[in-house]
mmCIF file as Biopython writes it, N, C-alpha, C and O atoms, coordinates in Angstrom:
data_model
#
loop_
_atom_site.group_PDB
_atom_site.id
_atom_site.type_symbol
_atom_site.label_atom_id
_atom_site.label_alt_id
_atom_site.label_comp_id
_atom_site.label_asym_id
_atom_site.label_entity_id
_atom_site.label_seq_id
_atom_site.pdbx_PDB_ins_code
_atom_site.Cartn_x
_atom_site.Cartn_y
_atom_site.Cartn_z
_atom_site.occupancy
_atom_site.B_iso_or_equiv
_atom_site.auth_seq_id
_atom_site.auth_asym_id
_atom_site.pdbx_PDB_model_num
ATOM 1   N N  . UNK A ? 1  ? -78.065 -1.629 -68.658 1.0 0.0 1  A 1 
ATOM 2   C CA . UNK A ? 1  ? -78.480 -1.675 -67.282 1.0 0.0 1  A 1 
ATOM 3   C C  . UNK A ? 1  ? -78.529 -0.267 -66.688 1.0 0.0 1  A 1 
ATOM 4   O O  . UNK A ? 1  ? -79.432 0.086  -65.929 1.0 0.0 1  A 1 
ATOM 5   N N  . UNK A ? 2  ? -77.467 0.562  -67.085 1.0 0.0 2  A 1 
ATOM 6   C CA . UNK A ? 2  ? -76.865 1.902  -66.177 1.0 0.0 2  A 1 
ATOM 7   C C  . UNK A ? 2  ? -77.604 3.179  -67.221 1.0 0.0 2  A 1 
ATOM 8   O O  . UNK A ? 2  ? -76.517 3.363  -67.768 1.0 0.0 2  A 1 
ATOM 9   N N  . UNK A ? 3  ? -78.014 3.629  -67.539 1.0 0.0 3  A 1 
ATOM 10  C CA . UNK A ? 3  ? -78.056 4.780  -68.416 1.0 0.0 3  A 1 
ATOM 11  C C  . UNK A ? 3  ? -76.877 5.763  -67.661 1.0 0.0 3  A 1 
ATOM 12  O O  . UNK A ? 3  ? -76.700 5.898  -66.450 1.0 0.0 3  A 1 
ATOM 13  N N  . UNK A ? 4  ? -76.094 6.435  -68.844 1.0 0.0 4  A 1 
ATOM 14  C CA . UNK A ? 4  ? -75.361 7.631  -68.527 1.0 0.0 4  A 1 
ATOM 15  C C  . UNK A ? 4  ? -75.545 8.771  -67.518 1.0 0.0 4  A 1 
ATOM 16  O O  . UNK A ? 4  ? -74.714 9.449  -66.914 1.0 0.0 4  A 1 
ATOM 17  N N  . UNK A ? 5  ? -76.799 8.776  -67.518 1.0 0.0 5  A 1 
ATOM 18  C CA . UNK A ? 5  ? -77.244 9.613  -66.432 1.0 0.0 5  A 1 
ATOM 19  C C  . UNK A ? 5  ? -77.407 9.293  -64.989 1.0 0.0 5  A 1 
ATOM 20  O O  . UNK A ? 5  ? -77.394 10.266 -64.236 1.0 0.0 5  A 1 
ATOM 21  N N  . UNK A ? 6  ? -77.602 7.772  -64.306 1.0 0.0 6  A 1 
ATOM 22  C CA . UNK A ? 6  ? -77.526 7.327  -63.432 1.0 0.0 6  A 1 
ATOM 23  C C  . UNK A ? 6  ? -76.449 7.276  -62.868 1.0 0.0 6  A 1 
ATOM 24  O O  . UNK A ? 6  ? -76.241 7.591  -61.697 1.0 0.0 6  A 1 
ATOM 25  N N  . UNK A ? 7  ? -75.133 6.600  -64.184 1.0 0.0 7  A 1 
ATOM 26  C CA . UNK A ? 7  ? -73.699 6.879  -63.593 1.0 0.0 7  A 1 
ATOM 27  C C  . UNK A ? 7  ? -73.142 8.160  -62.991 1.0 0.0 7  A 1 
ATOM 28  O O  . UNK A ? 7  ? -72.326 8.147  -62.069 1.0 0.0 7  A 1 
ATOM 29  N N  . UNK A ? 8  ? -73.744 9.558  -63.702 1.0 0.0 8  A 1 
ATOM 30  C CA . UNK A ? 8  ? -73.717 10.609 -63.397 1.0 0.0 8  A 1 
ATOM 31  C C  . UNK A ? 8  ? -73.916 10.928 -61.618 1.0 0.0 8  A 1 
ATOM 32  O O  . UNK A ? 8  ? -73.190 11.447 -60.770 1.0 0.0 8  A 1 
ATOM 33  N N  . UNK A ? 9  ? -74.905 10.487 -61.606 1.0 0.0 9  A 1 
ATOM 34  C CA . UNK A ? 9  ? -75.580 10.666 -60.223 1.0 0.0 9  A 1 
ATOM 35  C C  . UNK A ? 9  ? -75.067 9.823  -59.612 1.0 0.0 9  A 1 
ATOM 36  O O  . UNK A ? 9  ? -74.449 10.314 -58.668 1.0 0.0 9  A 1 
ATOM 37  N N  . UNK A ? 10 ? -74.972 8.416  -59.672 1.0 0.0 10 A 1 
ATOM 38  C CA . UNK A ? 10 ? -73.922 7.953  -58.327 1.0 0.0 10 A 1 
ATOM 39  C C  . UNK A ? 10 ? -72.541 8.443  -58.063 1.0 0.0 10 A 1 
ATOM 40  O O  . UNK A ? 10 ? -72.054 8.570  -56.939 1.0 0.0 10 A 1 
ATOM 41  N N  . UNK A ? 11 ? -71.843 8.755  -59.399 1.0 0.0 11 A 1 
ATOM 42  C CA . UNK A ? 11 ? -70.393 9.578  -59.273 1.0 0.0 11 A 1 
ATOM 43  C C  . UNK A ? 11 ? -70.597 10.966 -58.525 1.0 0.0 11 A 1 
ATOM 44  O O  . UNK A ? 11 ? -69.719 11.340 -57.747 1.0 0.0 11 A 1 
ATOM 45  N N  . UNK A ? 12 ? -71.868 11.831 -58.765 1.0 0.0 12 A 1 
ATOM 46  C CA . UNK A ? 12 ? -71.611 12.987 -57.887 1.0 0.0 12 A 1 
ATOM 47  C C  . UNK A ? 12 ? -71.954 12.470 -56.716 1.0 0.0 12 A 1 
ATOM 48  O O  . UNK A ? 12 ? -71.039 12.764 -55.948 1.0 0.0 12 A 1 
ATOM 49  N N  . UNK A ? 13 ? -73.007 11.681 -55.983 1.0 0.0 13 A 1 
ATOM 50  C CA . UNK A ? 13 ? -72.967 11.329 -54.912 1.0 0.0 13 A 1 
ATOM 51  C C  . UNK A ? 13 ? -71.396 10.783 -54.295 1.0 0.0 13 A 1 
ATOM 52  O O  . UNK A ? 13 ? -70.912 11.193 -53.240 1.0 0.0 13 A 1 
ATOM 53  N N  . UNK A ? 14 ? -70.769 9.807  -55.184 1.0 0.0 14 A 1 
ATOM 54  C CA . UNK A ? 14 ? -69.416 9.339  -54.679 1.0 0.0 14 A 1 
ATOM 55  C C  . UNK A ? 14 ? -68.698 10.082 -54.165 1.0 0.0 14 A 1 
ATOM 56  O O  . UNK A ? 14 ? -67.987 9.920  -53.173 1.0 0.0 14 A 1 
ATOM 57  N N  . UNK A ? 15 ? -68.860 11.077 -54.903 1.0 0.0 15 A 1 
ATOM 58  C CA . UNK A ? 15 ? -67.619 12.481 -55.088 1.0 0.0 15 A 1 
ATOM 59  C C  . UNK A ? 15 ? -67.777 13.201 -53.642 1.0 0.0 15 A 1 
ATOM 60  O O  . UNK A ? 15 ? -66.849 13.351 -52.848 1.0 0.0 15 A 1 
ATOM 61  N N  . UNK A ? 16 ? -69.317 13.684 -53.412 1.0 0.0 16 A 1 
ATOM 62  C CA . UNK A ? 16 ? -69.450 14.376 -51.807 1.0 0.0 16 A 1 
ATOM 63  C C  . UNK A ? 16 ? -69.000 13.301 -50.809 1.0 0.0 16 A 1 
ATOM 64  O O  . UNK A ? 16 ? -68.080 13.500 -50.015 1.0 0.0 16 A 1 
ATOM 65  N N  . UNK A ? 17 ? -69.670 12.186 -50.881 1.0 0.0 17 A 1 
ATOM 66  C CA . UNK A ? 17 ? -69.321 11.329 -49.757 1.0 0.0 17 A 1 
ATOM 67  C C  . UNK A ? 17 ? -67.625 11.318 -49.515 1.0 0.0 17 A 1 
ATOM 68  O O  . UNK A ? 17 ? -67.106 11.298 -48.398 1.0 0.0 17 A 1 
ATOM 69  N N  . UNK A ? 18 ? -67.057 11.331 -50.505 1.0 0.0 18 A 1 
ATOM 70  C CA . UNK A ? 18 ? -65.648 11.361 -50.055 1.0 0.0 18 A 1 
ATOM 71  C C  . UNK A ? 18 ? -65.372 12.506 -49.700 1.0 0.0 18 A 1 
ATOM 72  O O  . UNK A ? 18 ? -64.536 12.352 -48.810 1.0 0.0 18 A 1 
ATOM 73  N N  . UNK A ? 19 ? -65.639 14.093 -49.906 1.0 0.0 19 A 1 
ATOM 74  C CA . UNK A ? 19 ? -65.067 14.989 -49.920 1.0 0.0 19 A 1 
ATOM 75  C C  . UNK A ? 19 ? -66.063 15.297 -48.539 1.0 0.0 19 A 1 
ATOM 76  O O  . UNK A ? 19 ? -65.573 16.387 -48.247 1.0 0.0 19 A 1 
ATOM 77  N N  . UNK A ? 20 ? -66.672 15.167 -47.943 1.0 0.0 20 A 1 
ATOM 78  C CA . UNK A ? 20 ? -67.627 15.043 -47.196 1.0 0.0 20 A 1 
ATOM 79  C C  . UNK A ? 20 ? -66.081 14.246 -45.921 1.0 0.0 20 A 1 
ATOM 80  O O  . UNK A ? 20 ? -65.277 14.917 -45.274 1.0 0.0 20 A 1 
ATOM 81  N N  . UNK A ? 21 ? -66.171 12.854 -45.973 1.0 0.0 21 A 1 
ATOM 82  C CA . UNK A ? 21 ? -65.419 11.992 -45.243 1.0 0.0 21 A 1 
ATOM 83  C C  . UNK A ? 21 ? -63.961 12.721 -45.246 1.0 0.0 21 A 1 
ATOM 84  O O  . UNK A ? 21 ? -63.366 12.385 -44.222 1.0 0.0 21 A 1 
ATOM 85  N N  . UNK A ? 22 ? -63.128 13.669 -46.106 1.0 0.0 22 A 1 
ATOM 86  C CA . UNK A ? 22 ? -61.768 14.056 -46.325 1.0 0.0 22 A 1 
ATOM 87  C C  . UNK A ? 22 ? -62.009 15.397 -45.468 1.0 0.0 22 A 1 
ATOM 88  O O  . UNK A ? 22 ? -61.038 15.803 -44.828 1.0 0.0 22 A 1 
ATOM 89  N N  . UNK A ? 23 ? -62.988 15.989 -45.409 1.0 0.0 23 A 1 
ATOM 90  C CA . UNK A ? 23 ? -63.370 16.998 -44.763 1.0 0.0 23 A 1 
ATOM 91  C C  . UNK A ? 23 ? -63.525 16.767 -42.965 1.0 0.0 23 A 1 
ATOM 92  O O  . UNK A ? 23 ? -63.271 17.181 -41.834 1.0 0.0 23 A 1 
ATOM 93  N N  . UNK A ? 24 ? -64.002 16.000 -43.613 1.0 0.0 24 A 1 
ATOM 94  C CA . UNK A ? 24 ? -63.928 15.641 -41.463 1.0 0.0 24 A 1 
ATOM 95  C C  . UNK A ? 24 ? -62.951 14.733 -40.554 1.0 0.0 24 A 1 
ATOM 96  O O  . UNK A ? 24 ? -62.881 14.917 -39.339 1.0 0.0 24 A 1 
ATOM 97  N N  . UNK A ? 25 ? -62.162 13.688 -41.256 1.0 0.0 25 A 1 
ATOM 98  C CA . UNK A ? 25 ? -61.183 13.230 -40.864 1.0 0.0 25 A 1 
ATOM 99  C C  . UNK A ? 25 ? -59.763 13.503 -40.942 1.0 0.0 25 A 1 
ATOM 100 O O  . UNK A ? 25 ? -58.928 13.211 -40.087 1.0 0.0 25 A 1 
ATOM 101 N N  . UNK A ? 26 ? -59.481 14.345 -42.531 1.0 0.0 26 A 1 
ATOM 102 C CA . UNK A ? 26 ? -58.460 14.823 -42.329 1.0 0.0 26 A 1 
ATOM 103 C C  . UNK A ? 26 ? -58.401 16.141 -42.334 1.0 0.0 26 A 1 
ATOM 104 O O  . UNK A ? 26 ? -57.298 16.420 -41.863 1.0 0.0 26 A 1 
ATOM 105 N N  . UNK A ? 27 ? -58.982 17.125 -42.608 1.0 0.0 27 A 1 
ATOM 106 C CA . UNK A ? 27 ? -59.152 18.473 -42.150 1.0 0.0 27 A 1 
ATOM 107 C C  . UNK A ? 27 ? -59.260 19.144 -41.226 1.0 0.0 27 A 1 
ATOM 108 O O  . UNK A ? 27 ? -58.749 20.164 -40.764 1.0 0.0 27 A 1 
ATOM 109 N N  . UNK A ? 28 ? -60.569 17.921 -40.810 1.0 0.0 28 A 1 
ATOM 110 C CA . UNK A ? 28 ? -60.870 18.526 -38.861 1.0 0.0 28 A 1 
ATOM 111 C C  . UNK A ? 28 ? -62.157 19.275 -38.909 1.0 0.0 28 A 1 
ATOM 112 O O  . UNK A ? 28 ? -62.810 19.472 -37.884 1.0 0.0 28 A 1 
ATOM 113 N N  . UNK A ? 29 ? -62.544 19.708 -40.124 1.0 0.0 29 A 1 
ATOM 114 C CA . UNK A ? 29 ? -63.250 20.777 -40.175 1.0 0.0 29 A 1 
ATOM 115 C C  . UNK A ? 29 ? -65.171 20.298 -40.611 1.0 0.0 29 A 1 
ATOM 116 O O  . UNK A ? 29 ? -65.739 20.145 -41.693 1.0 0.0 29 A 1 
ATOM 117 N N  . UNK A ? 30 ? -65.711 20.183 -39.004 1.0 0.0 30 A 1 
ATOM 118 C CA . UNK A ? 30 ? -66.941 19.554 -38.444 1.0 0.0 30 A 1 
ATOM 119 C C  . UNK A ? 30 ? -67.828 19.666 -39.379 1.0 0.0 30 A 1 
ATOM 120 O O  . UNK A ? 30 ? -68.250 18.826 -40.174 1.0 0.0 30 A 1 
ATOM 121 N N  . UNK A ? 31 ? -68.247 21.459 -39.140 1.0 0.0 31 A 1 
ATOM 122 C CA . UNK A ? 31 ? -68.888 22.470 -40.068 1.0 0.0 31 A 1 
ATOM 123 C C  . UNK A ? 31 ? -69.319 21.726 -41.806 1.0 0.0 31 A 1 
ATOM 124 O O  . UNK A ? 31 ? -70.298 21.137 -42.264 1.0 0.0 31 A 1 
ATOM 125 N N  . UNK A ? 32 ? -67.935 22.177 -42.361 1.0 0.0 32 A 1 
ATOM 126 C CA . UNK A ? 32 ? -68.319 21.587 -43.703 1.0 0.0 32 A 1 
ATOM 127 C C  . UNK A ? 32 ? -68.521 20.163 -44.224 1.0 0.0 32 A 1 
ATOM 128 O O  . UNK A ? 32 ? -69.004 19.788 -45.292 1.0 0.0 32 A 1 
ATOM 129 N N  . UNK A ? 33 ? -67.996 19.421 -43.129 1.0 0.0 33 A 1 
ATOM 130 C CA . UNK A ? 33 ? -67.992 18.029 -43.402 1.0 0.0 33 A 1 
ATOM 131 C C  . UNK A ? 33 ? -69.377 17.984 -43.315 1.0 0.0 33 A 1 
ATOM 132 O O  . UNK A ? 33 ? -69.750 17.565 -44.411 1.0 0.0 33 A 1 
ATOM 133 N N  . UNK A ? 34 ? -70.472 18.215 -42.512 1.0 0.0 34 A 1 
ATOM 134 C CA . UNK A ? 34 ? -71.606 18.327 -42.204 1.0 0.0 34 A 1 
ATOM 135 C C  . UNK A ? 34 ? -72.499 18.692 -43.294 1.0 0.0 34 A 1 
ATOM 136 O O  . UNK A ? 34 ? -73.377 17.960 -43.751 1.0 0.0 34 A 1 
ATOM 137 N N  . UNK A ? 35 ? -72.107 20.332 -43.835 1.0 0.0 35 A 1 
ATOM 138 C CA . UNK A ? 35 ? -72.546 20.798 -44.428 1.0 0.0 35 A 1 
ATOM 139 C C  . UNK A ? 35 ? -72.416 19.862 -46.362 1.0 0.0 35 A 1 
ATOM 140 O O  . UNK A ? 35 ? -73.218 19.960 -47.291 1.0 0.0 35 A 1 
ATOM 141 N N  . UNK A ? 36 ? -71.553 19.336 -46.319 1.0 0.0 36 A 1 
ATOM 142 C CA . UNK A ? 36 ? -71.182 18.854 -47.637 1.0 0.0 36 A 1 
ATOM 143 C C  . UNK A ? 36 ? -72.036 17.133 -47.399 1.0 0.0 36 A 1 
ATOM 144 O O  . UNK A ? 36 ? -72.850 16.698 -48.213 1.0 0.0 36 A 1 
ATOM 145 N N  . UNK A ? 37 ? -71.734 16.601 -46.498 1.0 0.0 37 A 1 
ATOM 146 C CA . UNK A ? 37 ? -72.571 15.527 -46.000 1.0 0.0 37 A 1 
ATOM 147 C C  . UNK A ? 37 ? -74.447 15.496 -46.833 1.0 0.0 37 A 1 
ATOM 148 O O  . UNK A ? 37 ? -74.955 14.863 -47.759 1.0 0.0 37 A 1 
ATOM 149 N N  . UNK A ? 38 ? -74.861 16.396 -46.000 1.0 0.0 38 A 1 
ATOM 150 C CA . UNK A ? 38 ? -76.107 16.722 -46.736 1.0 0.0 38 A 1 
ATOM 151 C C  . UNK A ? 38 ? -76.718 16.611 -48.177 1.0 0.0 38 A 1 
ATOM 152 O O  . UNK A ? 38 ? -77.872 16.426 -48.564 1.0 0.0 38 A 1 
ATOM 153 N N  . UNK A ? 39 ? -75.494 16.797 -48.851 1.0 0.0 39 A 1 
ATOM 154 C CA . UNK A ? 39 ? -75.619 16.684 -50.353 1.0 0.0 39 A 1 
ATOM 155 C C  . UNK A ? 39 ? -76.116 15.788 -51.035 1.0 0.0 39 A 1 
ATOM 156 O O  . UNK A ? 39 ? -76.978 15.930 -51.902 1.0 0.0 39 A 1 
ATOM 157 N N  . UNK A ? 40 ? -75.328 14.265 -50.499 1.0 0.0 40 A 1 
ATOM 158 C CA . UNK A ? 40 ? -76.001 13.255 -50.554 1.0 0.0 40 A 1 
ATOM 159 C C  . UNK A ? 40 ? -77.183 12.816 -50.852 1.0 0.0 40 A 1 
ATOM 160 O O  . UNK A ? 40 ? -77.422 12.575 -52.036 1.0 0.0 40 A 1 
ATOM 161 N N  . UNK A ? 41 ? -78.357 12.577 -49.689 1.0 0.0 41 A 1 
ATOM 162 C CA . UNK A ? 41 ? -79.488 12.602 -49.874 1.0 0.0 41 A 1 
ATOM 163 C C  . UNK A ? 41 ? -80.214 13.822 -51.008 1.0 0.0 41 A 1 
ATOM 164 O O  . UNK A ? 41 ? -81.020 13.528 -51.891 1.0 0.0 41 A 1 
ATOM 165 N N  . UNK A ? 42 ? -79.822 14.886 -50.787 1.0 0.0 42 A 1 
ATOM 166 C CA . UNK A ? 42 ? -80.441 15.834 -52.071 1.0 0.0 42 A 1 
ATOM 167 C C  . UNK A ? 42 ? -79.801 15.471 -53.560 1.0 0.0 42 A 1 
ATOM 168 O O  . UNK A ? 42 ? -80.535 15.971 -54.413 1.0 0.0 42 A 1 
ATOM 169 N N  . UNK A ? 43 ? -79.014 14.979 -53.982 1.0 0.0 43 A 1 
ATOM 170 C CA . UNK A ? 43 ? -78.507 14.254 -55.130 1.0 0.0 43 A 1 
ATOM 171 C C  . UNK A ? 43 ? -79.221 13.061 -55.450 1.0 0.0 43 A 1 
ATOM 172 O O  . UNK A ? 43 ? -79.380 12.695 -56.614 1.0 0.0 43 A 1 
ATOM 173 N N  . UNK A ? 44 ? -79.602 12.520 -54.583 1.0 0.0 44 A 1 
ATOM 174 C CA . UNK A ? 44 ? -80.258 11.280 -54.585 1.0 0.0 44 A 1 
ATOM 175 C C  . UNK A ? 44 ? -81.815 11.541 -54.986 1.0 0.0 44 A 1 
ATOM 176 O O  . UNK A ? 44 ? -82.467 10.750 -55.667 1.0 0.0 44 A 1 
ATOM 177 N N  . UNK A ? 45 ? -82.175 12.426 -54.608 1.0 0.0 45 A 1 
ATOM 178 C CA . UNK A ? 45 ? -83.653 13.000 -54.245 1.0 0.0 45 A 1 
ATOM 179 C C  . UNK A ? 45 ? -84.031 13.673 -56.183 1.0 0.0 45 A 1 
ATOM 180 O O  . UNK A ? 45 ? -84.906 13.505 -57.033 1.0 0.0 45 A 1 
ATOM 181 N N  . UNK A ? 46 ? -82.898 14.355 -56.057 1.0 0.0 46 A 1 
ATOM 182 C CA . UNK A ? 46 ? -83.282 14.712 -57.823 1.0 0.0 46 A 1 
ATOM 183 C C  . UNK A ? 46 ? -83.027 13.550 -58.856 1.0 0.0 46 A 1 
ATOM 184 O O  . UNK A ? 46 ? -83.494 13.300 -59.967 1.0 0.0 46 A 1 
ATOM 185 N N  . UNK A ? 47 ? -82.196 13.004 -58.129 1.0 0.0 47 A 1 
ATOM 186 C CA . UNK A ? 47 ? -81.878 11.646 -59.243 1.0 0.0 47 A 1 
ATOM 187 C C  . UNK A ? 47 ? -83.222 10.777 -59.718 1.0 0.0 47 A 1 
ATOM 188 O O  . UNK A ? 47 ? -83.691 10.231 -60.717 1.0 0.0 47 A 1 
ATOM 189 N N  . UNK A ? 48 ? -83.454 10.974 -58.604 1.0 0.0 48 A 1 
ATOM 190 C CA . UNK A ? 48 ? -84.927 9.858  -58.609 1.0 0.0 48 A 1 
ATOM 191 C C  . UNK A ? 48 ? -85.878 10.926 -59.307 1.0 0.0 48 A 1 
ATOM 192 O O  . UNK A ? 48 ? -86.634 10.585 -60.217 1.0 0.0 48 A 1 
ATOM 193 N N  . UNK A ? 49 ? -85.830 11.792 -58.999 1.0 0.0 49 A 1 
ATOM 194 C CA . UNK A ? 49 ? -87.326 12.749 -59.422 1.0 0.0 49 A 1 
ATOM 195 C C  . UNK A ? 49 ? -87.044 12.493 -61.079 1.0 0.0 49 A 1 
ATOM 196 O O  . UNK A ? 49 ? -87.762 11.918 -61.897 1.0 0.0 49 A 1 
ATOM 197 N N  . UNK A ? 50 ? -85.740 13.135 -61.252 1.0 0.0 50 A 1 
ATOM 198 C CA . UNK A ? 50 ? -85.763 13.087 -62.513 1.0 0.0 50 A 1 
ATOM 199 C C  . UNK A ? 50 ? -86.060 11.838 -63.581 1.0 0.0 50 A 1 
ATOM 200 O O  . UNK A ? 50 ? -86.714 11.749 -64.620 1.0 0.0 50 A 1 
ATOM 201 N N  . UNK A ? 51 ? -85.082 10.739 -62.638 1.0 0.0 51 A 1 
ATOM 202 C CA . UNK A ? 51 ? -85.776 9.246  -63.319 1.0 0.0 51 A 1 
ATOM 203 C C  . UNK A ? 51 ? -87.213 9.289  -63.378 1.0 0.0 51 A 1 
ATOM 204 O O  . UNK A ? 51 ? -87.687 9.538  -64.486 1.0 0.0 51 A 1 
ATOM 205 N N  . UNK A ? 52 ? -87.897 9.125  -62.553 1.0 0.0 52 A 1 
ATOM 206 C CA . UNK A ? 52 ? -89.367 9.073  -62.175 1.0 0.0 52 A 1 
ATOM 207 C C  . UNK A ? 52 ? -89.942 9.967  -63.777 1.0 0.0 52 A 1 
ATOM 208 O O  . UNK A ? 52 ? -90.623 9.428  -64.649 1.0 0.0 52 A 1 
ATOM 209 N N  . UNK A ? 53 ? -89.437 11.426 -63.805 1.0 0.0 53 A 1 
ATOM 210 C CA . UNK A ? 53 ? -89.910 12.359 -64.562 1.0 0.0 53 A 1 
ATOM 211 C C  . UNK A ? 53 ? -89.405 11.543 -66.047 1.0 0.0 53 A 1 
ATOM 212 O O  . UNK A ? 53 ? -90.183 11.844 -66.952 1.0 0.0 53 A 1 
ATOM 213 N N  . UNK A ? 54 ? -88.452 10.721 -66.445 1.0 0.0 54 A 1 
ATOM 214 C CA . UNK A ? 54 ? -88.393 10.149 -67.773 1.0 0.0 54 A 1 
ATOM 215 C C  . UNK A ? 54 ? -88.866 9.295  -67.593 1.0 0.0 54 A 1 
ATOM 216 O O  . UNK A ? 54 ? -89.257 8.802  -68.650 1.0 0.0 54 A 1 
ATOM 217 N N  . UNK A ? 55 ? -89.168 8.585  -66.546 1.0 0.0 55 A 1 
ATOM 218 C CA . UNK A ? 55 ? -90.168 7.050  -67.256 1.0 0.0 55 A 1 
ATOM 219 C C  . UNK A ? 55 ? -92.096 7.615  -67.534 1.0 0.0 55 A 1 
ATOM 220 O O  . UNK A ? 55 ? -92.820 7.391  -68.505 1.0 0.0 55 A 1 
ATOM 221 N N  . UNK A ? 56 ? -92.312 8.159  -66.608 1.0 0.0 56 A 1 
ATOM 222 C CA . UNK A ? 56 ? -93.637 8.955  -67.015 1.0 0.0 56 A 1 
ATOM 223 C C  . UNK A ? 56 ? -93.671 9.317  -68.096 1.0 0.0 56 A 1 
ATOM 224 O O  . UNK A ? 56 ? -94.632 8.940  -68.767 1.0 0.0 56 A 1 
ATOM 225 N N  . UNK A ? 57 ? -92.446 10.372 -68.857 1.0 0.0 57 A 1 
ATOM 226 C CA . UNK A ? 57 ? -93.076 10.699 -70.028 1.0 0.0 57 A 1 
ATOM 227 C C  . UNK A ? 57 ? -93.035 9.692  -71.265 1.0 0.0 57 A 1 
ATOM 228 O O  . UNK A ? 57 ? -93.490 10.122 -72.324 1.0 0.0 57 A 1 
ATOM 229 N N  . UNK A ? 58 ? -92.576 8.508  -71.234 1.0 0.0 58 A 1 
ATOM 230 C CA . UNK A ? 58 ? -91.708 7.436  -71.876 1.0 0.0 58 A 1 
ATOM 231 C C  . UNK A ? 58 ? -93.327 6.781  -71.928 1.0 0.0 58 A 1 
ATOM 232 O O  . UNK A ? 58 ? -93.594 6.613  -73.118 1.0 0.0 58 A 1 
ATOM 233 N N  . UNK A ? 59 ? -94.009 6.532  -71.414 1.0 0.0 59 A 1 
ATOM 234 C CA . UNK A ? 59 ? -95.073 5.318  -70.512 1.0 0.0 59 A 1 
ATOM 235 C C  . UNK A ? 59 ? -96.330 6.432  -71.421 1.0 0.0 59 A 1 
ATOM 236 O O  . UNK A ? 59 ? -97.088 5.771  -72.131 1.0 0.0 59 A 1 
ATOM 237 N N  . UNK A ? 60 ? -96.549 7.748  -71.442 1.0 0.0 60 A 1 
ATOM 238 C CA . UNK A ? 60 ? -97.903 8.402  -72.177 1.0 0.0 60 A 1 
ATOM 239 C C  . UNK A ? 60 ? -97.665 8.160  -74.028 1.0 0.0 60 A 1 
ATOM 240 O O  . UNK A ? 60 ? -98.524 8.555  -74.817 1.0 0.0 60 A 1 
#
């Protein structure tokens, strides 16, 4: 169902979202919570490209 590489990518997404959430609730610190927040969606964004980029070449 999962290829290794997908698990990859939801674990680094997991990983910011928490350190993201530990950053702003228990730190205090707005800035990076913000800044680490962001990550998210751009993790997500290559995840897909890259999927996208192995089923294309899989499919010629």
């Amino acid at each position: 169902m999962f290829k290794k590489s997908d698990v990859f990518i939801i674990l680094a997404v997991m990983i910011s979202f928490v350190v993201s959430a530990y950053l702003w609730f228990v730190i205090q610190d707005r800035e990076q919570a913000i800044f680490t927040a962001i990550w998210v969606p751009s993790i997500f964004t290559f995840g897909i490209y890259f999927k996208l980029c192995a089923l294309m070449s899989t499919k010629r």
